[in-house]
C-alpha positions as a Markdown table, in Angstrom:
| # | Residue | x | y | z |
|---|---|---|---|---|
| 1 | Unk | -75.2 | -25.3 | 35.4 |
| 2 | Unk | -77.4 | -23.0 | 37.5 |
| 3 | Unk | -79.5 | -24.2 | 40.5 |
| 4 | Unk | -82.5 | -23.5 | 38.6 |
| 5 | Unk | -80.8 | -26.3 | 37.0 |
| 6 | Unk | -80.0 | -28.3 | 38.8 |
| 7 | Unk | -82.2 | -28.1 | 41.6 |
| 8 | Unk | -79.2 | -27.6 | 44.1 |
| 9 | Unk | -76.9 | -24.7 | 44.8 |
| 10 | Unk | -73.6 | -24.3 | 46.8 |
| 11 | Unk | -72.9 | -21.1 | 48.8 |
| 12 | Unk | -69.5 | -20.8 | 50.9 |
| 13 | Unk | -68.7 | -18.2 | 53.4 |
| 14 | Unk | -65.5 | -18.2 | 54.4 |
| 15 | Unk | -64.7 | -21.9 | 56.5 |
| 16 | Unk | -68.3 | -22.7 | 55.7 |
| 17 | Unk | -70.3 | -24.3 | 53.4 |
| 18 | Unk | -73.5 | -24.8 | 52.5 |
| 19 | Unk | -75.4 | -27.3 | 50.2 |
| 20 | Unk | -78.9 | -26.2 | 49.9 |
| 21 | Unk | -81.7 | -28.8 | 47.6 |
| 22 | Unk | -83.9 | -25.8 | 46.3 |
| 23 | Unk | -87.1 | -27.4 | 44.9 |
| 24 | Unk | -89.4 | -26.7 | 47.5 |
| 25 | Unk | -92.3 | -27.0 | 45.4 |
| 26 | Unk | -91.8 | -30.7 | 45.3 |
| 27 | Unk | -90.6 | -31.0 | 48.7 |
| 28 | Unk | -87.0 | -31.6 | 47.4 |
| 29 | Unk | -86.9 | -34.8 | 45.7 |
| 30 | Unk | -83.7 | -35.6 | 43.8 |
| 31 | Unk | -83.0 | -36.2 | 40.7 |
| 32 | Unk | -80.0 | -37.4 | 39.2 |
| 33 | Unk | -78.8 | -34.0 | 37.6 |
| 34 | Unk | -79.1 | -32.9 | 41.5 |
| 35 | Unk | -76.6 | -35.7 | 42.3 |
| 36 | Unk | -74.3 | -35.1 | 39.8 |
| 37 | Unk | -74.4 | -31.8 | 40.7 |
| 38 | Unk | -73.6 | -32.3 | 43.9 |
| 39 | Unk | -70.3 | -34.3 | 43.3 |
| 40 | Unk | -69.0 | -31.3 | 41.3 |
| 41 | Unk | -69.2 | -29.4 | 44.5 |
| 42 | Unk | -66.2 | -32.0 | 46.1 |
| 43 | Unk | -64.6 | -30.5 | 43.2 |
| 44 | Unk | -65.7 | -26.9 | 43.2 |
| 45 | Unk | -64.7 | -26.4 | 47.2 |
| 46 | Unk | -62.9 | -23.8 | 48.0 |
| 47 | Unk | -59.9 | -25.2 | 50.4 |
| 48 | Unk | -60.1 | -23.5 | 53.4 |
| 49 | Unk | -63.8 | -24.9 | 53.9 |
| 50 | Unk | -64.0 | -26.6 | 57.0 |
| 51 | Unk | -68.0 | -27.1 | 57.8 |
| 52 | Unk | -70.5 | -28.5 | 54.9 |
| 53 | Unk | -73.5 | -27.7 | 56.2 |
| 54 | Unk | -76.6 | -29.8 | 53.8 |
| 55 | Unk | -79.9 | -28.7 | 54.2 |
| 56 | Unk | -83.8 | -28.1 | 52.5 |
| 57 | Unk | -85.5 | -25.5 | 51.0 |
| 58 | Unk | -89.2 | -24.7 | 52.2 |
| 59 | Unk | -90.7 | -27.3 | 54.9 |
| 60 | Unk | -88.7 | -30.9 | 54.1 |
| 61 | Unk | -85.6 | -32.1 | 53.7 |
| 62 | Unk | -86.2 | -34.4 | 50.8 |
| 63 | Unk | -88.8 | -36.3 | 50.4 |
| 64 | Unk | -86.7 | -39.1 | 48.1 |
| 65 | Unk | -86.2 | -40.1 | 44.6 |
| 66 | Unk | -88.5 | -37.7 | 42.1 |
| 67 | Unk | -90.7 | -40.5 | 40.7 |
| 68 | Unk | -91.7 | -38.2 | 37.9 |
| 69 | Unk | -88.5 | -38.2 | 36.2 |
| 70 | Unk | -87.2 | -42.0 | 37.6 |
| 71 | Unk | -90.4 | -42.9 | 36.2 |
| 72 | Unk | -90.2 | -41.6 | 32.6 |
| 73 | Unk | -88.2 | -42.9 | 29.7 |
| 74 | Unk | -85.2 | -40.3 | 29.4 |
| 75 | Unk | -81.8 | -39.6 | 30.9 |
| 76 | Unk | -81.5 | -41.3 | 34.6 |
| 77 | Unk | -84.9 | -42.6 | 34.6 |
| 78 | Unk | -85.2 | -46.5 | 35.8 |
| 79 | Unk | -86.5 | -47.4 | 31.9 |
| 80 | Unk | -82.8 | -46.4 | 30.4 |
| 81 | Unk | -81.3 | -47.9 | 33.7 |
| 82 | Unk | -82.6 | -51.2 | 33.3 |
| 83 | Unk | -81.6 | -51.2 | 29.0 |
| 84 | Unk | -78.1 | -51.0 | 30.0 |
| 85 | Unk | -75.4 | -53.5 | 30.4 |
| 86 | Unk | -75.2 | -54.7 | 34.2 |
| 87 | Unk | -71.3 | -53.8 | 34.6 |
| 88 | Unk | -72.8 | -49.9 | 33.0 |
| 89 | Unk | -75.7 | -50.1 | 35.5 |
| 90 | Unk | -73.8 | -50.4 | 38.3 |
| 91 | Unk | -70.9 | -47.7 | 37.3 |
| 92 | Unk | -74.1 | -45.1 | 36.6 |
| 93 | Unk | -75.0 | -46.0 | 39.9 |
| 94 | Unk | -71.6 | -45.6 | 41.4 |
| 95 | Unk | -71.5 | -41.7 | 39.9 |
| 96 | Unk | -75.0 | -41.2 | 41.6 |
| 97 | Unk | -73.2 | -42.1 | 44.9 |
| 98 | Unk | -70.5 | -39.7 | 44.1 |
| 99 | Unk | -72.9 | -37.3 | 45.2 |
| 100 | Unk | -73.4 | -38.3 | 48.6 |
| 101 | Unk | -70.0 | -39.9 | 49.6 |
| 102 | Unk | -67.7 | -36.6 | 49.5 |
| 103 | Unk | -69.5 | -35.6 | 52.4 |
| 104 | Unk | -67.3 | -38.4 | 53.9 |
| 105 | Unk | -64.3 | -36.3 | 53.0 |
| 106 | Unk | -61.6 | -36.1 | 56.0 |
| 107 | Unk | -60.7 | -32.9 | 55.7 |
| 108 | Unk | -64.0 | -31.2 | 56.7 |
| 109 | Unk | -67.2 | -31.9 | 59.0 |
| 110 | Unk | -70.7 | -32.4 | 57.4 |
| 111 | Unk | -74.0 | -31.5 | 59.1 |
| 112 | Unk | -77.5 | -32.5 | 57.9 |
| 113 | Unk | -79.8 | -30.0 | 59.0 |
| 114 | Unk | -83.3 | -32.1 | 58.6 |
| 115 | Unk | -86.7 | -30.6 | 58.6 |
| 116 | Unk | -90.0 | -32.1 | 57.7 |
| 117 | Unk | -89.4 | -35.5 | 55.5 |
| 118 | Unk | -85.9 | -36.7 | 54.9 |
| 119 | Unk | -87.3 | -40.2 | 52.9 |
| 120 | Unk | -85.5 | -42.7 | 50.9 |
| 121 | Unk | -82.6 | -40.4 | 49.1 |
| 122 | Unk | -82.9 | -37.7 | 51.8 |
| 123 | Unk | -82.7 | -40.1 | 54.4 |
| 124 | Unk | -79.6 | -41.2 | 52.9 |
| 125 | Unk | -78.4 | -37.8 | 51.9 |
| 126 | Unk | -78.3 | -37.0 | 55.8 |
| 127 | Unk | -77.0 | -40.3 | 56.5 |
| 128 | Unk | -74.1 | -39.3 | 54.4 |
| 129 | Unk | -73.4 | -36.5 | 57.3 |
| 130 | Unk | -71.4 | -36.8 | 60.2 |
| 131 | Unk | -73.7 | -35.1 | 62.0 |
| 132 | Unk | -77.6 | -34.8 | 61.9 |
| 133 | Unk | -79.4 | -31.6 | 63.4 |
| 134 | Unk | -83.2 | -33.0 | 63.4 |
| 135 | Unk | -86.1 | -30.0 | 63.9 |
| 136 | Unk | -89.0 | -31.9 | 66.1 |
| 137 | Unk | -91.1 | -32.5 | 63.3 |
| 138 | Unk | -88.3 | -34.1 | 61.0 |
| 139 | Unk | -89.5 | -37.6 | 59.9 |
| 140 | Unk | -87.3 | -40.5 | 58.2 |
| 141 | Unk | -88.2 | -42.8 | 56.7 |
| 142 | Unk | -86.1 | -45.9 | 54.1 |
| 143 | Unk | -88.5 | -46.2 | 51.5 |
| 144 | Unk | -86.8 | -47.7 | 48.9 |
| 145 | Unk | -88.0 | -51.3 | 49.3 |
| 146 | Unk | -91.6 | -49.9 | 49.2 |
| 147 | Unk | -90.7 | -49.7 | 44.9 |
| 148 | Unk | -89.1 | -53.3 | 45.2 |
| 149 | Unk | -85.6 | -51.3 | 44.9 |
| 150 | Unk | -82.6 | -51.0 | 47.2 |
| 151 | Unk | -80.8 | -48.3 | 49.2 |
| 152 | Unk | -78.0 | -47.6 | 46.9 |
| 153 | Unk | -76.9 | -44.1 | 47.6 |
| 154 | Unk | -74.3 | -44.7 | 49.9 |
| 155 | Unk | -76.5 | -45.1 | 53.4 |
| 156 | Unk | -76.8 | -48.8 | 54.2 |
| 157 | Unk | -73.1 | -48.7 | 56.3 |
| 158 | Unk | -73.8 | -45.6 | 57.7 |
| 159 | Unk | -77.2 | -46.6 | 58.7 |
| 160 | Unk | -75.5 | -50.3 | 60.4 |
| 161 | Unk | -72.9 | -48.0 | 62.3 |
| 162 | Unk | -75.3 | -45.8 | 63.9 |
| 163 | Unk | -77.9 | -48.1 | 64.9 |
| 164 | Unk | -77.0 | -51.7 | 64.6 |
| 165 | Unk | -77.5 | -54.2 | 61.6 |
| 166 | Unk | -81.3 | -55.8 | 63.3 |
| 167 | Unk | -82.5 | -52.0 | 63.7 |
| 168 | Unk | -80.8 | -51.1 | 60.4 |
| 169 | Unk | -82.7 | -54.3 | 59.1 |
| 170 | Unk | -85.9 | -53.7 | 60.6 |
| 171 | Unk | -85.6 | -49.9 | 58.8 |
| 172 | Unk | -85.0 | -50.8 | 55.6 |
| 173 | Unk | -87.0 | -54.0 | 55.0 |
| 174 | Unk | -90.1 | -52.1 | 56.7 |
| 175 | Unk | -89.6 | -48.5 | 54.8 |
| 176 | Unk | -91.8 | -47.4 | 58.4 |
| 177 | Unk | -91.7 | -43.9 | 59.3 |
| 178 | Unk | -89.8 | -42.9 | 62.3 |
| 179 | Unk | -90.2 | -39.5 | 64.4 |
| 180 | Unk | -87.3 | -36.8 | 65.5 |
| 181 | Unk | -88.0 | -38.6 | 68.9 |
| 182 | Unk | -87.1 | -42.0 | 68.1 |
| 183 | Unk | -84.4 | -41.0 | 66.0 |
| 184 | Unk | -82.7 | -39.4 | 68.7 |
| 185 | Unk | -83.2 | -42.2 | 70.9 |
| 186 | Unk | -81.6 | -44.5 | 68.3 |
| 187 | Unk | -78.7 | -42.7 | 67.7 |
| 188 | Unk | -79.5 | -41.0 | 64.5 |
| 189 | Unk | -79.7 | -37.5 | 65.6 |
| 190 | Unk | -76.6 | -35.4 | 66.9 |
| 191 | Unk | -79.1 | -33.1 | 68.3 |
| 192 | Unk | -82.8 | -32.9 | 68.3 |
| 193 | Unk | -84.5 | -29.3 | 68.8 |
| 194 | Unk | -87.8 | -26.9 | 68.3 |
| 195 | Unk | -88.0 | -26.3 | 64.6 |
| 196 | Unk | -88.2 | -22.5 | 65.0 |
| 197 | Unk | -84.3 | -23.1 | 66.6 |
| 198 | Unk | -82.5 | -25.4 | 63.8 |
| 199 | Unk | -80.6 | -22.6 | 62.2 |
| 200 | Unk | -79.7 | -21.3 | 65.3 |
| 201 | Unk | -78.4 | -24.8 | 66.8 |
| 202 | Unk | -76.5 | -25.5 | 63.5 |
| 203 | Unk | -75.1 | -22.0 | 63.5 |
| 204 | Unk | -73.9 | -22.7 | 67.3 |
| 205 | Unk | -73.0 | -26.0 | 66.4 |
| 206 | Unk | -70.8 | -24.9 | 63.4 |
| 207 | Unk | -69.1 | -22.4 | 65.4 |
| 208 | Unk | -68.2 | -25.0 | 67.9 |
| 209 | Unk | -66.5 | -26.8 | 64.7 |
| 210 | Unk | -64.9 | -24.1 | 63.7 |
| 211 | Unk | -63.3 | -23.0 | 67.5 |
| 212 | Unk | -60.1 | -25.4 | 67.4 |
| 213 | Unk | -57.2 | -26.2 | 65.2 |
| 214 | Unk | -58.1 | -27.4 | 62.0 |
| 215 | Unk | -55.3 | -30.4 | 61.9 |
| 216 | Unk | -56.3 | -31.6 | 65.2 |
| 217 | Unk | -59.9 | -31.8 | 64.2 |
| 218 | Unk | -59.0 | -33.5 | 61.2 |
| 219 | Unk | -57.0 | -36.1 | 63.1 |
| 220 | Unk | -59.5 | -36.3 | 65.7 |
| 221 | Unk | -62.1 | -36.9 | 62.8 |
| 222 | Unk | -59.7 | -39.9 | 61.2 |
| 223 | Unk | -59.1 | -41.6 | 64.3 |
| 224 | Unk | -62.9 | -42.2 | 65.4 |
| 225 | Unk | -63.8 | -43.0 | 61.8 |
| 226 | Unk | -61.4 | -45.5 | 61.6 |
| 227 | Unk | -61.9 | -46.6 | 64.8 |
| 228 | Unk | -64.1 | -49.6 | 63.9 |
| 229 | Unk | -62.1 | -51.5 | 61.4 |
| 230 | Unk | -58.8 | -51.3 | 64.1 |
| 231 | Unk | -58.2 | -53.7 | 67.2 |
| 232 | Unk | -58.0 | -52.1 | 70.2 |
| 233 | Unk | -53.8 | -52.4 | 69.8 |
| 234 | Unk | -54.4 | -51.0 | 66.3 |
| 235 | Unk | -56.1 | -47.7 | 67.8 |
| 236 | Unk | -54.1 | -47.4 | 70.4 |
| 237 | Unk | -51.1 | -47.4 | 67.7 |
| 238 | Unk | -52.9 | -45.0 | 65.3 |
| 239 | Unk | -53.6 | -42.5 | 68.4 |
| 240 | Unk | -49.8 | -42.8 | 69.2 |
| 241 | Unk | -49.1 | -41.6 | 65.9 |
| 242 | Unk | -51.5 | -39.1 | 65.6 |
| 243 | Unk | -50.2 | -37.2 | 68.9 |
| 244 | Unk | -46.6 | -37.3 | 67.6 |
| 245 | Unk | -48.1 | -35.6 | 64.3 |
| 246 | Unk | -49.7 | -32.9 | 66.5 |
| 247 | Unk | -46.8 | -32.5 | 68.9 |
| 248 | Unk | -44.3 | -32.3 | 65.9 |
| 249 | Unk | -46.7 | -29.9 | 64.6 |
| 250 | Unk | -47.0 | -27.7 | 66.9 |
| 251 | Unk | -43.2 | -27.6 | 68.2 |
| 252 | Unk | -42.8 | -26.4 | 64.6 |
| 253 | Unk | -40.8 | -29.8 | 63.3 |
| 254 | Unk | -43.9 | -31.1 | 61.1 |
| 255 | Unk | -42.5 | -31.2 | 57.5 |
């Protein structure tokens, strides 16, 4: 399908690629075609991609879930959602995260660039980033409990390990509005800068990606994302390991 479409489009340039929501006319809010969409794109990658760069079209990010179509009665919308088995519920649910959670991948880096709102969805879509490049009038904001629902799409872990579970808590049970500033203080924001510079500071930071070995980056990348479920012993064993990798490697004995 076409971004017209879908609402989202994938462009790749060589190591890098990016994931652009293109409905600025309602501020980019998602839709469930736009998530599906987005999963194809783990699929449609070309292999030597190294950067995922996800960003906005116009003035926001994403201002969340598109009420108009999760508030009528076709495809996606929370009317057929809430006909369905609970076991079918939950699997639809799991696809729509499918969207967000590639961006996890090992084998490449994601960067959110955020401008204007990133709410509900588009909070989570950025959570779903490694890294967050905020413009100084980017604006978050949880707001899925203000519609009695739940963040589903993936965020709530991310959310835990960047801030802490009370702040995570007080986020999501409050749906409040936070500022570029206190996001950067909280330890959302990888970088925080003038909105007339966020292309320029994601192009800089990209390149800075993009300056080493790929397979040391990609063990460097494993090792701190697995760093929190390992003992201390655990990661200490696991950086052994990763060293002989690189070592072998690069004394051309890898296999």
């Amino acid at each position: 399908m076409t971004a017209e479409a879908t609402g989202v489009r994938l462009e790749c340039d060589g190591p890098v690629a990016t994931v652009t929501l293109c409905r600025p006319d309602v501020l980019n809010a998602q839709t469930p075609a736009m998530w599906r969409a987005m999963s194809d794109f783990s699929r449609d990658l070309p292999g030597d991609v190294r950067v995922v760069v996800v960003r906005g079209e116009g003035r926001a990010f994403s201002a969340g879930l598109d009420l108009s179509v999760a508030g009528a009665s076709g495809p996606g919308s929370f009317a057929e959602l809430t006909t369905l088995p609970e076991q079918e519920c939950a699997d639809r649910i799991a696809d729509y995260q499918a969207g967000f959670t590639w961006l996890h991948r090992p084998d490449i880096i994601s960067v959110a660039a955020v401008q204007g709102h990133a709410i509900g969805a588009g909070f989570q879509l950025a959570l779903a980033c490694d890294m967050r490049v905020l413009a100084e009038n980017a604006k978050f904001s949880m707001a899925e409990v203000t519609l009695g629902l739940v963040p589903d799409l993936a965020g709530t872990k991310r959310l835990v390990e960047l801030v802490g579970y009370a702040r995570a808590l007080e986020i999501c049970t409050t749906g409040r509005r936070m500022d570029a500033a206190e996001a950067d203080r909280i330890g959302l924001a990888t970088l925080v800068v003038p909105s007339p510079e966020l292309d320029g500071a994601v192009r800089d930071l990209t390149a800075g990606l993009l300056a080493h070995p790929r397979d040391a980056v990609v063990e460097i990348k494993a090792l701190l994302a697995g760093a929190a479920g390992r003992s201390p012993v655990e990661q200490q064993r696991a950086e052994r390991e990763a060293q002989t990798r690189r070592l072998r490697d690069l004394a051309g004995h890898g296999e």
